[in-house]
N, C-alpha and C positions, 0 to 999 in steps of 0.2 A: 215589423215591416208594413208602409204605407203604400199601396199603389193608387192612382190617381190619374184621371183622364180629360187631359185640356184639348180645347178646342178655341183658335182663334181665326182672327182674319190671316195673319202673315204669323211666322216664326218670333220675330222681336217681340210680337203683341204675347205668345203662348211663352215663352221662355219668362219672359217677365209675370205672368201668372204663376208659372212653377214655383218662381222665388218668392213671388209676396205668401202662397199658399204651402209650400213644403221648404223653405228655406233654401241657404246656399249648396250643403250638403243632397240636396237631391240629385239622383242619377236618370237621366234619359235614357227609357227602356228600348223606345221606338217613335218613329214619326211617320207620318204617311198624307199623302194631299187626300183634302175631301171635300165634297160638294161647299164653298164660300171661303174654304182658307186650310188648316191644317191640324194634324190633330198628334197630340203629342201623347205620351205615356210614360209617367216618371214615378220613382218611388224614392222611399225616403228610409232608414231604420231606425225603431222608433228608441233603442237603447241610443243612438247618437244623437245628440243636441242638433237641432240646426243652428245653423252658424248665423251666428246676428251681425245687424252693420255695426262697422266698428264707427264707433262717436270722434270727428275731427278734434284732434289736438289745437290748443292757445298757441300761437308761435311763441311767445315765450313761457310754455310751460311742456318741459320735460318729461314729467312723471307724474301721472294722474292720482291725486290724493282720493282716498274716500275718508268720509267723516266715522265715527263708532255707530251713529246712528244707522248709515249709511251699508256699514261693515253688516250687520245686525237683519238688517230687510234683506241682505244678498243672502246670509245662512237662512232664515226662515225662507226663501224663495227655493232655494238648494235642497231642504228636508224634505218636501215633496215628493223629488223627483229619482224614480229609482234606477241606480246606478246595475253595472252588469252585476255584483256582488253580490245584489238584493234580488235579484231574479234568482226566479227556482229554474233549478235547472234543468227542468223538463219544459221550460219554457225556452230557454235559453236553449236547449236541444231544436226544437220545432225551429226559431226561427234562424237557427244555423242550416235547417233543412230546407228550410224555405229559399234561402237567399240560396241554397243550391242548387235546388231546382230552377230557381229565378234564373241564374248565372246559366243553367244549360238550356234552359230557354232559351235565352240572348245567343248565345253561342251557338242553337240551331238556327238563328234566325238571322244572324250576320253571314253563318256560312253559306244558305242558302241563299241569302242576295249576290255572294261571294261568286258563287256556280252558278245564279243567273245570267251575272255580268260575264262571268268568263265565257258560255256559252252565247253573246253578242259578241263580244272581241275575240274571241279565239276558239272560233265553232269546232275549228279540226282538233285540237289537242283536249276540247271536252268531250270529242265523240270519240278520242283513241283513248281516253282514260275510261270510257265507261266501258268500251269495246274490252281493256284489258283487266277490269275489274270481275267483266262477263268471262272473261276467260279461267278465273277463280282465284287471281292473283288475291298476293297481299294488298291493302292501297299504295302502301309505303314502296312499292318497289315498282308499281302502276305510274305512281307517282313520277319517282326516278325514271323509270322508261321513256313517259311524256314530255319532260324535261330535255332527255337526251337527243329527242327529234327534233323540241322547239323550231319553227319556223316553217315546217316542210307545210302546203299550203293541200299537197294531194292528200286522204285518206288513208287508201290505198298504200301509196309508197310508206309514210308515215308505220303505220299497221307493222307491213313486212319490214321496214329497219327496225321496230320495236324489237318485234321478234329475233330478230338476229342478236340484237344487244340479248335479248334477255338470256339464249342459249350460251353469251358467252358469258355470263354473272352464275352458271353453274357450276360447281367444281367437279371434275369426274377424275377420276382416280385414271393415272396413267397406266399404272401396273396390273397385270392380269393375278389375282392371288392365286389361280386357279395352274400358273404356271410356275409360281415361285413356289407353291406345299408351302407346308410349316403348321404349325395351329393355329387355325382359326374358329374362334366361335362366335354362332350367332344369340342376337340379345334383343329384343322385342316384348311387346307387349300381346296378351294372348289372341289368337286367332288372326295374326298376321301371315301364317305361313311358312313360320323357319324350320320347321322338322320338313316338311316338301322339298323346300332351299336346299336342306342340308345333304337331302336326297338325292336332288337336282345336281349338287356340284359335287359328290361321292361319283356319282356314277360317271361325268364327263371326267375325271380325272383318271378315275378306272380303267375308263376307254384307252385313255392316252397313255398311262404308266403301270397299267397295269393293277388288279384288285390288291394284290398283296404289299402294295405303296399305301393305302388306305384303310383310317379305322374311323368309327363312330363313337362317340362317349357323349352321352346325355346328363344330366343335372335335373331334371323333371320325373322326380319321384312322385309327384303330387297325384299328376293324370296318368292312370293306367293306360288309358287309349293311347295316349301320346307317344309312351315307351313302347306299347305294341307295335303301334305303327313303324317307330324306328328297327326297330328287330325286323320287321319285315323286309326294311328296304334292304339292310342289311344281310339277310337272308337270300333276298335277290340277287343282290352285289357280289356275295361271297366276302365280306368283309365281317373283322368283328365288331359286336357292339358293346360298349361297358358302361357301365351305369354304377355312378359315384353319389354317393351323398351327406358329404363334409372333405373340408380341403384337405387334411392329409390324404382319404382314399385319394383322391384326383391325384395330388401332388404323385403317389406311387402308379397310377396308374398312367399317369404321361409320361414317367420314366420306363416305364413297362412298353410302353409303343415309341421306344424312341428311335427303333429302327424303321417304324414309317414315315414315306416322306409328308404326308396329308394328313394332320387329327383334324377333324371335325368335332366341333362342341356344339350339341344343341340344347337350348335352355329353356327352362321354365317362363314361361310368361306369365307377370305379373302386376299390380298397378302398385299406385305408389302408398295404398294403408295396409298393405298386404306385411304382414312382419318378417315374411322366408325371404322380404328382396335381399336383404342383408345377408344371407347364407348364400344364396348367391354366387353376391358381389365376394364375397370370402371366398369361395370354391373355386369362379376363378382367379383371384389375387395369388391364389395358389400354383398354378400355371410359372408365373413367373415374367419376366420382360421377354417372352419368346413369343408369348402370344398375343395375336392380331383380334381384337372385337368388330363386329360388322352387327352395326344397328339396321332391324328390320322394320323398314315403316311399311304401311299399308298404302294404296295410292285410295283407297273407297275411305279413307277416316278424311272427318273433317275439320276444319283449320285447327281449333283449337285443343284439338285430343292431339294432335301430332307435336305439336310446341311441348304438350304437358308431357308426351312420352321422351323428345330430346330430354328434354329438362333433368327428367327422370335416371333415366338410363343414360345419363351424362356421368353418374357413377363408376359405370362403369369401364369409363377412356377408352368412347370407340374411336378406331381409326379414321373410319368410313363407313357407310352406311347403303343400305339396297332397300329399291323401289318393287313391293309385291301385288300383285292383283291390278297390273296394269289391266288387261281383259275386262275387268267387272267395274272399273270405274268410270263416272260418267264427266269426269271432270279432271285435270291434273295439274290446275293451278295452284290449287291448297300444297298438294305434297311439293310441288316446284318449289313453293314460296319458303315451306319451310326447310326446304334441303339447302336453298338458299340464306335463310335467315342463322343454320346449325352453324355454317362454315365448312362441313362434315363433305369429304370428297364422293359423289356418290359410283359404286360399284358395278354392282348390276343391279338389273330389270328381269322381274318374273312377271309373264303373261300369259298365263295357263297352269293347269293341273299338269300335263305330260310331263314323266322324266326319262331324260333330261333334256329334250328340246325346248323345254319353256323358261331357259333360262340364256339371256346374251348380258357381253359387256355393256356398261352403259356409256352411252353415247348422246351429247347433249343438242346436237344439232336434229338429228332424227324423232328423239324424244317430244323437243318443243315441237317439230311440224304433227307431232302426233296430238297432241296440246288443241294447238290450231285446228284440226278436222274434228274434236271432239267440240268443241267451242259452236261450231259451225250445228253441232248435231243437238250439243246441250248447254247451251249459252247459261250460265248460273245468274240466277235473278237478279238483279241490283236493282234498288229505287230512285229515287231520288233525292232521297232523305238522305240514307245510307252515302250515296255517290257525292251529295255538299257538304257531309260531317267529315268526309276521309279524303276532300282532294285540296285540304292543305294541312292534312296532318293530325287533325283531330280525331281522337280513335272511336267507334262506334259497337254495338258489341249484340247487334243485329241486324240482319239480313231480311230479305221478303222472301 
């Protein structure tokens, strides 16, 4: 890779430099005015030939002859020059890295003129995308938002129609599970709070139909605390708790509580190089098509733990899924985006330690105004960098 730096009176004058000095195959990296004319920046690679003028054809000659002799100074010209084959590949490595870095150069420097310009031509839709980038969204769905107001000239109104779109791009689960019973269990990764949850919705169901409609069964043989904790709530409740660990115990013991109308499952939380996930995903497979999974995300993780836990714990075909530690987050664009990006209907919302008050159905219009007053309080960083790499799609993989 060649880069190279002209400087003429006008454009015609430097374009024509590029070619007599880096041939036809050169690329315009950038151009910019400067003090007497303009100055360009081109590169060339140095495994491609440049491209020579092609020699005008005889009108009456067809097919250009060369002589043996002629044949002979083209191979000795050729033996010199080394082909991609002949390059070591550690060379051939660098300047594959190079011209990649080259290419995301360019590509931050187009975008950024891209969200200069838009920000002259369409102030309001580049101040609702940063507005709603600040708000922790994904870009890709900031994006979508911006789009969907196109034209409204107010901020303001713009802002709160976003908003509105965006609560209805949520999926919320129609049905209360809390009033249908059946087994349900929860599946999360560790320290999201599903033994609390599990606690939380034992108890309201208690309340309502009574403790002796209600059991616990845990799968978290690993942490002692964790089963402690369950036994206690259980304790509390006057419900039992059983603790399995492999799928035939489960399988008998869900037949064992088939006369209540509520099992509760609370599980191990685990990541995904952890080897137990598989035991598991087994333990419940064992259950059978009776039972409902509810993925537990945390609302304080951010963007990218949460995609890796969907991902993850997509093993295990949850139905729907529930928002925990609303309370302690200072942000709820991340978890929006990707409750949004799952497809996953979401359930309930946990905002507190208490049980069982800290637990309601979820509801998508409330939730986003909650969204918006956090925004207001903890606006999440965006640059400018960040904000012209992602407002037409190019994905970036840093934040300020």
């Amino acid at each position: 890779m060649k880069i190279k730096r002209f400087v003429a009176q006008d454009m015609r004058q430097a374009l024509r430099m590029v070619r007599e000095a880096l041939g036809e195959d050169a690329v315009i990296l950038s151009n910019k005015s400067v003090e007497g004319g303009v100055e360009l920046t081109a590169a060339i690679d140095l495994v491609t030939e440049p491209t020579e003028p092609q020699q005008a054809k005889s009108p009456n000659t067809s097919t250009r002859r060369t002589s043996p002799l002629g044949m002979a100074s083209e191979e000795r010209r050729r033996q010199p020059e080394p082909s991609a084959a002949d390059v070591e590949p550690d060379a051939l490595s660098e300047m594959r890295e190079e011209m990649l870095n080259l290419r995301r150069w360019l590509q931050a420097e187009l975008s950024s003129m891209s969200w200069h310009d838009m920000g002259q031509n369409s102030p309001v839709r580049q101040e609702l995308m940063q507005r709603l980038m600040q708000l922790g969204l994904s870009p890709d769905i900031a994006r979508e938002l911006a789009d969907r107001v196109a034209g409204m000239d107010d901020l303001d109104m713009a802002w709160h129609k976003a908003l509105f779109f965006l609560s209805g791009e949520i999926p919320v689960m129609e049905q209360n599970l809390l009033e249908r019973g059946g087994i349900v269990a929860l599946v999360g990764p560790t320290g999201v709070g599903k033994t609390t949850t599990i606690a939380k919705m034992a108890a309201r169901y208690a309340m309502r139909h009574g403790h002796r409609n209600v059991a616990l069964v845990t799968t978290d043989n690993f942490r002692i605390g964790a089963r402690d904790q369950l036994q206690t709530y259980g304790r509390i409740l006057n419900v039992p708790v059983c603790a399995v660990n492999d799928p035939q115990t489960m399988a008998d013991t869900i037949e064992s509580l088939a006369d209540r109308r509520l099992v509760l499952i609370d599980t191990a939380g685990m990541g995904a190089d952890d080897e137990r996930f598989t035991e598991q995903v087994a333990m419940l497979d064992a259950v059978g098509p009776a039972l409902t999974t509810l993925l537990a995300l945390s609302a304080t993780t951010e963007a990218t733990a949460l995609e890796k836990a969907i991902a993850l714990f997509s093993a295990t075909r949850p139905q729907a899924c529930l928002l925990t530690k609303l309370d302690e987050a200072a942000s709820l664009g991340a978890s929006l985006s990707a409750v949004i990006h799952s497809g996953l209907s979401l359930a309930y919302l946990a905002d507190g330690q208490r049980v069982p008050e800290d637990l309601s159905v979820a509801r998508s219009h409330p939730l986003v105004q909650r969204a918006a007053e956090l925004f207001k309080e903890h606006a999440v960083a965006v640059d400018d960098t960040f904000a012209a790499l992602n407002h037409r799609g190019t994905h970036a993989n840093a934040r300020a």
